[in-house]
C-alpha positions in Angstrom: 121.5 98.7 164.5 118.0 97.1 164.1 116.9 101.3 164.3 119.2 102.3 162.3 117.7 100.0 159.7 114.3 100.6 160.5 115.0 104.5 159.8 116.0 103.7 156.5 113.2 101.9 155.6 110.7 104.4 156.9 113.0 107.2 154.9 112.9 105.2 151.8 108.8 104.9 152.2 108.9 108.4 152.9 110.6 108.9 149.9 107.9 106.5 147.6 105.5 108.6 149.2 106.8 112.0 148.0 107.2 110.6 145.0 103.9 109.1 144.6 102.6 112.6 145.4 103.8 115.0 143.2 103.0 112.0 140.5 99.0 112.5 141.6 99.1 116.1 142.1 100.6 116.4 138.2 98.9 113.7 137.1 95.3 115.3 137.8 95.9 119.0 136.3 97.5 117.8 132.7 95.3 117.5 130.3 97.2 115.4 127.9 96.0 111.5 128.4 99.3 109.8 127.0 101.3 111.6 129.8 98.6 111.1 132.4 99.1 107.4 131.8 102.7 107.8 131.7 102.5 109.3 135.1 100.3 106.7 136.4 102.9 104.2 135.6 105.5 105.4 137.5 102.7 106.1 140.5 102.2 102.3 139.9 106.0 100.8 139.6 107.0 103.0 142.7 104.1 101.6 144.9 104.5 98.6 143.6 108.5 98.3 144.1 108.4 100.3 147.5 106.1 97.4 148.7 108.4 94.8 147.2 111.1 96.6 148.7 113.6 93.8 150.6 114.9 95.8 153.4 116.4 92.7 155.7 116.7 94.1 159.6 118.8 91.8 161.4 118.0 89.1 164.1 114.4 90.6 163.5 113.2 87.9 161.1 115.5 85.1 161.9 112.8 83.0 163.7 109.9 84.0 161.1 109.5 80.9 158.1 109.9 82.2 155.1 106.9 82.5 152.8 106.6 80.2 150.5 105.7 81.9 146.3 102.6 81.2 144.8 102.6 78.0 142.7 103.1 79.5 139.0 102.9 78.5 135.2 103.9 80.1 132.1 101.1 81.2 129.2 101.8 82.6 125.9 99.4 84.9 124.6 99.1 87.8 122.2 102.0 89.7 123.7 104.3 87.0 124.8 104.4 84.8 127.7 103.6 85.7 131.7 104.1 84.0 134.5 100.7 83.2 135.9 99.6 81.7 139.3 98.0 78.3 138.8 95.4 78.7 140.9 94.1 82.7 140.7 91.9 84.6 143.6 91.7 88.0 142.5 90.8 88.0 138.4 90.3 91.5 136.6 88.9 91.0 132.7 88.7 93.6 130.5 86.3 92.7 128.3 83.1 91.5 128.6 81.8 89.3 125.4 84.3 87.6 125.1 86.4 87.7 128.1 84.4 88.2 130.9 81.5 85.2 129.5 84.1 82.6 129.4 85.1 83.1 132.3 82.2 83.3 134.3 80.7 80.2 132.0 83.7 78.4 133.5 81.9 79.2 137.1 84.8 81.7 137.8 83.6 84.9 139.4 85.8 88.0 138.6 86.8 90.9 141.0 86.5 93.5 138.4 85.3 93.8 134.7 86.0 95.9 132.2 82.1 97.0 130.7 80.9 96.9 127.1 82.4 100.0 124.7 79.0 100.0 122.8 76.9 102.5 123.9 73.7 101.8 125.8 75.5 98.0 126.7 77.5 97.3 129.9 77.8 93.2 129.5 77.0 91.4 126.3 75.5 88.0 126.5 75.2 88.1 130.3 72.4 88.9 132.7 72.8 91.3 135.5 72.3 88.4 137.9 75.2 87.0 136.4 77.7 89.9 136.8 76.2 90.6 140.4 79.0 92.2 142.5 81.6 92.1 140.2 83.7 96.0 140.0 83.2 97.6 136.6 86.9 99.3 136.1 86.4 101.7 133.2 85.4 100.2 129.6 87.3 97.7 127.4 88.9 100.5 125.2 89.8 102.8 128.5 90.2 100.2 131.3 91.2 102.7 134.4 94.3 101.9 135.8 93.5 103.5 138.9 90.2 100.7 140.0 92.6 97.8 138.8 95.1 98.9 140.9 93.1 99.1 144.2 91.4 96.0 143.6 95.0 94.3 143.9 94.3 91.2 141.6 96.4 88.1 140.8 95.4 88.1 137.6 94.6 90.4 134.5 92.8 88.8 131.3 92.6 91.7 128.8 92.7 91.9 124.6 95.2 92.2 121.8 94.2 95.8 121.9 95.4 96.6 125.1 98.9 96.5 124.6 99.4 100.2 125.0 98.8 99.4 128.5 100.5 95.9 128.8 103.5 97.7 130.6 101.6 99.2 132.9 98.7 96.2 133.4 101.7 94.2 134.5 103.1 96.7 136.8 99.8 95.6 139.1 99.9 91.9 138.0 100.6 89.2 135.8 98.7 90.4 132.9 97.5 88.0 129.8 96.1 89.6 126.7 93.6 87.1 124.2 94.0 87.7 120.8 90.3 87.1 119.9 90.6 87.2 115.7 93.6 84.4 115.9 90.7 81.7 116.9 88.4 80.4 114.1 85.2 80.1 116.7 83.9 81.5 119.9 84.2 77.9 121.2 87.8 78.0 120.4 88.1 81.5 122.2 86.7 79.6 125.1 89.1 76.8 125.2 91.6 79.0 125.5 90.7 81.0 128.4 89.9 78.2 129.9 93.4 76.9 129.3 94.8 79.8 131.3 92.7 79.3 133.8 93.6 75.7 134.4 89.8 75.1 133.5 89.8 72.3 130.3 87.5 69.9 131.8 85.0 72.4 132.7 85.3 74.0 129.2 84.6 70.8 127.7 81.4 70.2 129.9 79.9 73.9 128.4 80.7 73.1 125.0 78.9 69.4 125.5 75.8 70.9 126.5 76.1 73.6 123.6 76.1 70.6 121.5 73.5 69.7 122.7 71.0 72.1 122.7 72.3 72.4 118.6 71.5 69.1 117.9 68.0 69.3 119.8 67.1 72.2 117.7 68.4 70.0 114.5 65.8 67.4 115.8 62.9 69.4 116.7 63.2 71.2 113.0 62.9 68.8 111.2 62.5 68.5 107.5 62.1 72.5 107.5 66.0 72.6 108.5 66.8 72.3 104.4 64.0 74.8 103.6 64.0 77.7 105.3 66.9 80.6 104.9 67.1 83.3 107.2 69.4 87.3 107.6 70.8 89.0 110.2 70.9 92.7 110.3 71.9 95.5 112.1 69.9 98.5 112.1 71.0 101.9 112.7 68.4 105.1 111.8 68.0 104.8 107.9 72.0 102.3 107.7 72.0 98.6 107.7 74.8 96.8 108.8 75.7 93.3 107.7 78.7 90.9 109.2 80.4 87.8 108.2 80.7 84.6 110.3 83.2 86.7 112.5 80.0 87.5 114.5 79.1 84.9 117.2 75.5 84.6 116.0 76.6 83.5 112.0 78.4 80.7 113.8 75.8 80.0 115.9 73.5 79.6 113.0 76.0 77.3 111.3 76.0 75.2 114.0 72.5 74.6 113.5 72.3 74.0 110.2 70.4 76.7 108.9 70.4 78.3 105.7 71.6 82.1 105.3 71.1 84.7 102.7 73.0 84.0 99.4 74.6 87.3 100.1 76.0 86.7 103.8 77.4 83.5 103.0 79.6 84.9 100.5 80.3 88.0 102.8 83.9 88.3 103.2 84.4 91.5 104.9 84.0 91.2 108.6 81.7 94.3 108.6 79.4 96.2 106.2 77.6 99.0 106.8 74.9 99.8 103.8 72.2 102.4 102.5 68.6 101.1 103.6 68.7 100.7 99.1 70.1 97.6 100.1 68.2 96.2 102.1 66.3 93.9 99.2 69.5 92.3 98.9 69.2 90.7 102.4 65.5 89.6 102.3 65.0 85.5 102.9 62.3 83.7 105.0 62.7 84.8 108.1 64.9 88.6 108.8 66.4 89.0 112.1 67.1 92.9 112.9 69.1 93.6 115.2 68.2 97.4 116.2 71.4 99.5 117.4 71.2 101.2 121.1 70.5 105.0 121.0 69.0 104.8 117.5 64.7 105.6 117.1 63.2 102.4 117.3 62.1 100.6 114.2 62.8 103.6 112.2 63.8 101.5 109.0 59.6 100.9 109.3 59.3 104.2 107.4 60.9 103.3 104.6 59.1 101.7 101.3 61.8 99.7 100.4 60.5 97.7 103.9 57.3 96.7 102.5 58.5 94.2 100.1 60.4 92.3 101.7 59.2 88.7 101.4 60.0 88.2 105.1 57.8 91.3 105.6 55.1 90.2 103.4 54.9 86.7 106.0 55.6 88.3 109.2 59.0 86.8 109.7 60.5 89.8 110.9 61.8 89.5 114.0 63.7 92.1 116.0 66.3 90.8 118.8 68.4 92.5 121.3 72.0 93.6 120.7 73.2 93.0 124.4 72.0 89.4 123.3 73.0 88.7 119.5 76.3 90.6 120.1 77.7 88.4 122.2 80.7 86.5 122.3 81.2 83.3 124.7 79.1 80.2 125.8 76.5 82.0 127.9 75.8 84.7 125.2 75.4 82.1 122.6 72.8 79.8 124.7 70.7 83.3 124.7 71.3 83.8 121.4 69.8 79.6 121.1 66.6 80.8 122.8 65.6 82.9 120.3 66.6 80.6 117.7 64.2 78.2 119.6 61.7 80.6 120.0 61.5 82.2 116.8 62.0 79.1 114.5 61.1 75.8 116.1 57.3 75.5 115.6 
């Protein structure tokens, strides 16, 4: 009897593995990406269910104890609530400012990461020390299915974006997306991830020595905190590009007290991009310029327009790095401190 069961099980397998198969051979000569994903899933859900698969043989397992589940909790997030184990091994993010930092500033080290979309960054706010021997699996807006799958994780952290994928993200495991424009701050981003990961007094540690470091730049600037008024641009070829407090830096510079431009305080859109004709509008004390991967190097230099600038006129200019100032969690943002510290405190 005990064969007999044994030869359906290894016929059922048999069967996954057919299956699975003709799903790979199909899945790598269509050309059409929706139905290459769809193909996947099934690839996935069949592996996944053949595995899961509770073929009972009998008198075979009747000594064996019974494994006991995982320890679980339920989150809600962005797409709805998962079950989630409560104390994760094998953690996949899928986005690196503002996933992937939090998560490492938590001292948790990821399996795999999804890298940065922009071009000419991988990680945002982190240093390659930091993301040592962690997998990349594809980038944030085309995480691959197939790397998340082999690195068998517990636990997927991903973004409201992703939810094309959700179905299939969950197929592999419990899967939690952030929705990163319901939260007010990058600290309150933060608190939440932390919250999934069962990390609250660790998150509260970070953001203590944040505060910190903000109120020992307050100190050290003295009376020249009211004075001074600074912009932040981004500068592509002969385009400017100007964002609202959305951006982890304009909070960062809130935090500290200082002053910006009359016209990025009142910004309201979360994103501008300008002529270089408009760049007058933006001149203050000290201009940060932020200049975009892939684009000539301090082309806007060229330009007239440049030359009267006051901030120009006092050397006051000072151009930072986007894989710093676009960052999105605690570690990015204690970068993005050093060269507030650098540049400003005298």
């Amino acid at each position: 009897m005990a064969g007999l069961n044994l030869q359906i099980l290894l016929t059922k397998f048999q069967n996954i593995k057919t299956y699975c198969f003709c799903t790979s051979v199909l899945y790598f000569i269509c050309p059409n990406r929706k139905f290459k994903l769809f193909l996947l899933g099934i690839a996935i859900i069949l592996t996944i269910s053949g595995c899961r698969h509770n073929l009972q043989i009998p008198n075979s397992t009747a000594s064996s104890p019974l494994l006991s589940p995982a320890a679980t909790r339920v989150i809600k997030h962005a797409y709805g609530e998962t079950k989630i184990p409560i104390k994760p091994q094998r953690i996949i993010t899928l986005h690196d400012s503002t996933i992937l930092d939090p998560v490492l500033a938590l001292g948790v080290k990821p399996i795999g990461a999804a890298i940065s979309p922009e071009k000419g960054i991988l990680i945002r706010g982190i240093t390659n020390e930091q993301a040592k021997d962690i997998q990349p699996v594809g980038n944030a807006f085309e995480p691959s299915l197939e790397k998340i799958l082999m690195l068998k994780p517990d636990l997927i952290i991903g973004r409201e974006y992703q939810k094309n994928i959700y179905n299939l993200l969950t197929s592999i495991a419990p899967t939690v997306l952030v929705d990163w424009g319901s939260f007010s701050s990058f600290q309150d981003n933060f608190r939440y991830v932390a919250q999934v990961l069962g990390k609250d007094e660790q998150a509260k540690q970070v953001l203590n020595n944040y505060q910190a470091r903000v109120q020992e730049f307050r100190r050290r600037m003295g009376k020249r905190l009211e004075k001074i008024e600074v912009s932040v641009i981004g500068v592509s070829g002969q385009n400017i590009k100007s964002l609202n407090r959305d951006a982890v830096f304009n909070q960062i510079i809130d935090d500290i007290g200082v002053k910006k431009s009359l016209i990025q305080r009142n910004q309201k859109e979360r994103y501008l991009q300008l002529s270089i004709e408009f760049l007058t509008r933006y001149d203050a004390d000290v201009l940060f310029v932020i200049n975009e991967p892939n684009s000539e190097p301090l082309s806007y230099l060229k330009n007239p327009i440049w030359f009267q600038l006051k901030a120009v006129k006092n050397r006051q200019v000072y151009e930072v790095q986007p894989s710093i100032w676009f960052a999105g969690g605690p570690l990015g943002a204690n970068m993005i401190l050093d060269d507030l510290f650098k540049y400003l405190v005298k």
